[in-house]
N, C-alpha and C positions, 0 to 999 in steps of 0.2 A: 181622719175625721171619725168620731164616732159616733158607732153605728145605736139607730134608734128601732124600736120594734114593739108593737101594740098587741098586749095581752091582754085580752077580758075588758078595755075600758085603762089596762094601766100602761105609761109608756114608759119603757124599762132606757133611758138614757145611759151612754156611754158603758153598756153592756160588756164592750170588748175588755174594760178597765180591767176586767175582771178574767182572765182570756190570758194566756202566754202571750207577747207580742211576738214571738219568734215565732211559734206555733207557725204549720203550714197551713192556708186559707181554707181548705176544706176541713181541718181538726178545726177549726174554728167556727164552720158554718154547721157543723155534727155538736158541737156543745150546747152551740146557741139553741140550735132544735131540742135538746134534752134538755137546756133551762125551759123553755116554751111548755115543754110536754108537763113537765114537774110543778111547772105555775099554771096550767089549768087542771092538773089532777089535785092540788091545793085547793083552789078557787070550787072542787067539787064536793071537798070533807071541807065542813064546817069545823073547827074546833069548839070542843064543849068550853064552857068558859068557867063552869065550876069544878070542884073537886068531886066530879062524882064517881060511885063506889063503882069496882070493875070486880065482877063474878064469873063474868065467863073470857075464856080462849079468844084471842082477836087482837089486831091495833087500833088503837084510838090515839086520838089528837086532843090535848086539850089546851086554853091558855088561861094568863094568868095578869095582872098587872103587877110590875116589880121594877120598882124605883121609875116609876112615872112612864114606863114604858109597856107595849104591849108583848107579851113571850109566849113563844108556843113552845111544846116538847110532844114526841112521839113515844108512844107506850106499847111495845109487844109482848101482850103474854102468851107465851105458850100451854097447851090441855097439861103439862107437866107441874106447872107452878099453881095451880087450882088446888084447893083446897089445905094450904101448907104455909108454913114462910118461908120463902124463896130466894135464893139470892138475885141481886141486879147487878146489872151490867150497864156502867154508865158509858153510852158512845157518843166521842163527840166528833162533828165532820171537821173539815179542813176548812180553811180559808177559801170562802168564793163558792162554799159547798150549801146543804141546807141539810135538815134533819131527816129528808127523805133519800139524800142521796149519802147517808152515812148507814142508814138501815138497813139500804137495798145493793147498794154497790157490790159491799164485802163479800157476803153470806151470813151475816150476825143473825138476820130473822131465824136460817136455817139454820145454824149453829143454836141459837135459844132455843128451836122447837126439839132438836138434840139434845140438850144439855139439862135445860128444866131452867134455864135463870131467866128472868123477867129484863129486858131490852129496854131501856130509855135514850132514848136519844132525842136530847134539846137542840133548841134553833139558836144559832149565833145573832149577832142583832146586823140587821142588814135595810138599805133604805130602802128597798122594797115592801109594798105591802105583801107578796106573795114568800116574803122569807128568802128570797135567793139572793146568790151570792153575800153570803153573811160572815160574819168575822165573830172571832173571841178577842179578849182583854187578857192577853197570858203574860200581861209583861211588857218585854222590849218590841213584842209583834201582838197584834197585827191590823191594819185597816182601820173603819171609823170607831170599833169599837177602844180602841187605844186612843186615838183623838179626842172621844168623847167622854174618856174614862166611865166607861161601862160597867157597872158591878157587875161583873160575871160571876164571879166568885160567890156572891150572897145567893146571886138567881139558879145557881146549882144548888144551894143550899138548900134552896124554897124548893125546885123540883123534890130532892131527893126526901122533901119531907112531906110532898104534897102527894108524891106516888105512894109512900109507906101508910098515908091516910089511908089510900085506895083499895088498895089491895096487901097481904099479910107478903111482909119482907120479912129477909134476914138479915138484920143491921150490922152482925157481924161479919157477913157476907158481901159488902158493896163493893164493887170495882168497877174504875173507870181507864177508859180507853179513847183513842184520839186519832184521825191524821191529820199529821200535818200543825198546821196549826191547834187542831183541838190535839195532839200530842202534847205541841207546848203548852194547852189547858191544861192536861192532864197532871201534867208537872206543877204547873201552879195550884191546882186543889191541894195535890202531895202536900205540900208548902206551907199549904195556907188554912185547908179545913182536914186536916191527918185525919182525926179523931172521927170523919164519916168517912174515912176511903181504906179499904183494909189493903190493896194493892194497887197499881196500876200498871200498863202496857201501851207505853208512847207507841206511834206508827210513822217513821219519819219527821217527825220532831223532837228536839234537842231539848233541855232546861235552859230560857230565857226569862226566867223569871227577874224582878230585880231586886227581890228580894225574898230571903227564904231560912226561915229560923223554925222546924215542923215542930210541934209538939211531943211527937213520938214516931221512930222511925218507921217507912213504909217501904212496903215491898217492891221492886222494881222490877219489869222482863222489857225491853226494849226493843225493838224491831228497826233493822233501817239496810239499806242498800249501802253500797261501797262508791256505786258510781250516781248516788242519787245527784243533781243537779241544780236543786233547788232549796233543799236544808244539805248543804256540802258535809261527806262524811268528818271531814279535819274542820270545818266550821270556814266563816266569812260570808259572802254577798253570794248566794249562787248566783250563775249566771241566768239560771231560767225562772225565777226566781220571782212571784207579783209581788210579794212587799221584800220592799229594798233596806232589809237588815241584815247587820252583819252579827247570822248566827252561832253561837257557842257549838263545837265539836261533839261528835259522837262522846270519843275519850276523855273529853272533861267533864261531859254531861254524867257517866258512868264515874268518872274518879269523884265527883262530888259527891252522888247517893254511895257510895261504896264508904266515904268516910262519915255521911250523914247515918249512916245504917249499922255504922261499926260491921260491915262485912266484908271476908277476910281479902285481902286486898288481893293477892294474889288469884287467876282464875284458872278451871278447871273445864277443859272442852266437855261436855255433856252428850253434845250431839254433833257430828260430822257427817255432811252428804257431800256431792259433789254440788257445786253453785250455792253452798251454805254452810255455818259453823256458828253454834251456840253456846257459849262461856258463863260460867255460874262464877260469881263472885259467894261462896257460903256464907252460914250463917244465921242466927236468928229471925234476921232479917235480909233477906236474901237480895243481891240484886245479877242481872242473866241481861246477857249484848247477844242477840241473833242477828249476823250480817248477812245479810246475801250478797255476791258478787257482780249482780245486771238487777234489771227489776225498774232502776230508776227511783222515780220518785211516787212510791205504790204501794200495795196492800198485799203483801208476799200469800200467795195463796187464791187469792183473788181474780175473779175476769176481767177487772175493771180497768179499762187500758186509760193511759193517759197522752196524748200527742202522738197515739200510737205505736209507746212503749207498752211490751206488754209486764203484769206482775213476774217476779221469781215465782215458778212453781218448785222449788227446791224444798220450801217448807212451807207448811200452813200456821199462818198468824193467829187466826183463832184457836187452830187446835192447841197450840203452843199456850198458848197465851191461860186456853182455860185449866191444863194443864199445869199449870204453873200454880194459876188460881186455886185448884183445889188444892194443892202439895201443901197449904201455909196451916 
């Protein structure tokens, strides 16, 4: 049966849909408390509803109406990105996720405040008023956003144009990053809007696009577990798996951008630890597989447990990833 539970005035129906059914009962009663916490810390920041100018260091919320629906997105700037044009870092969460638990889960805040690049992270469309548990439109996955054929695709476009209002970008500089499902987003931007994305760094999600002709090759760094569970490294239904697609393979996902990229097919181990190995396919346009060998279905580098799997600490995805990003 599922389960019902009253936030703020809203009642969050069949919660668990959203929940591994395999999950053991307390991973399940520990989620449901962090969607609770995340939908009254929501319910506490108002999002601003226009596009107003950001001058100083901080996160802000704003929303926006975009194809008749209401959108929010998260904006972290770091005291680094002040006074400059800056690059951005587009993140987007997973399926079931929201745009505060793509921010905060990782270390991306703390990596931005590192790095100097300004943090976007948009909200999936989700039937919640408080944003949780939210899906992308990447394709063959995922949720009501795929039901409802969702322009996701435009509404990243409007963010990425409404933050560059805001504050001084570096357009040559935008990259976008994903798990999970926002992986698979991240693939379909590649796809679909090239021309604003100079790279990207899937996180356990594969290319499910279903269709995909880019304008101009992009760069690719990939991140994923060997034994992940739920996007399977050789591809199909994972078994642990909330939307029941049958996803495209690490190896196909890489042989595609490697021919999309003209990059040299053959690959080059770059980086070898024990519990990880990262393979650069060269070239103009570069595309790089970081596997780790446990980790699951997670954020290599990360606290962020899932089912109480914990991440590969074998490599950091961010460090990896921004590293990649500045090499281009």
């Amino acid at each position: 049966m599922a389960s019902r539970f009253l936030i703020g005035g809203l009642v969050l129906a069949g919660i668990t849909a959203g929940l591994a059914s395999t999950a053991p009962a307390q991973d399940r009663v520990g989620r449901v408390k962090v969607l609770l916490e995340r939908a009254r810390e929501k319910q506490a920041h108002v999002s601003d509803p226009n596009a107003t100018a950001i001058t100083a260091a901080g996160t802000y919320r704003f929303q926006f109406t975009h194809d008749g629906l209401t959108r929010h997105y998260l904006v972290h700037v770091p005291a680094k990105a002040i006074g400059h044009a800056a690059p951005m870092l587009l993140a987007l969460h997973g399926g079931g996720g929201d745009m505060d638990s793509q921010a905060k889960n990782y270390g991306l805040v703390e990596k931005s405040d590192e790095a100097g690049f300004i943090l976007v992270s948009p909200n999936g469309t989700s039937r919640f008023r408080s944003g949780t548990l939210a899906t992308w439109n990447a394709g063959a996955c995922c949720g009501q956003a795929v039901e409802r054929k969702v322009d996701d695709v435009g509404f990243l476009k409007a963010v990425m144009a409404r933050v560059s209002g805001q504050i001084a970008v570096d357009r040559r500089r935008v990259y976008a990053t994903g798990m999970s499902n926002g992986g698979l987003m991240a693939y379909r931007l590649a796809c679909d809007a090239p021309d604003l994305i100079r790279a990207i760094a899937p996180v356990a999600g594969t290319d499910n696009t279903t269709a995909c002709k880019p304008s101009r090759p992009v760069p690719v760094i990939h991140f994923h577990a060997r034994d992940d569970s739920h996007v399977l490294f050789d591809g199909g239904a994972g078994p642990d798996a909330m939307a029941k697609v049958v996803f495209n393979s690490v190896p196909a996902t890489i042989a595609k951008w490697v021919a999309l990229d003209g990059a040299d097919p053959k690959a080059r181990t770059v980086l070898a630890v024990p519990g990880a190995k990262c393979e650069l396919h060269a070239g103009a346009t570069p595309v790089e597989l970081c596997v780790t060998e446990t980790g699951g279905h997670s954020w290599p580098g990360s606290e962020a447990k899932r089912a109480n799997q914990k991440p590969s600490q074998a490599i950091d995805a961010n460090d990896l990833m921004w590293d990649f990003f500045s090499s281009l």
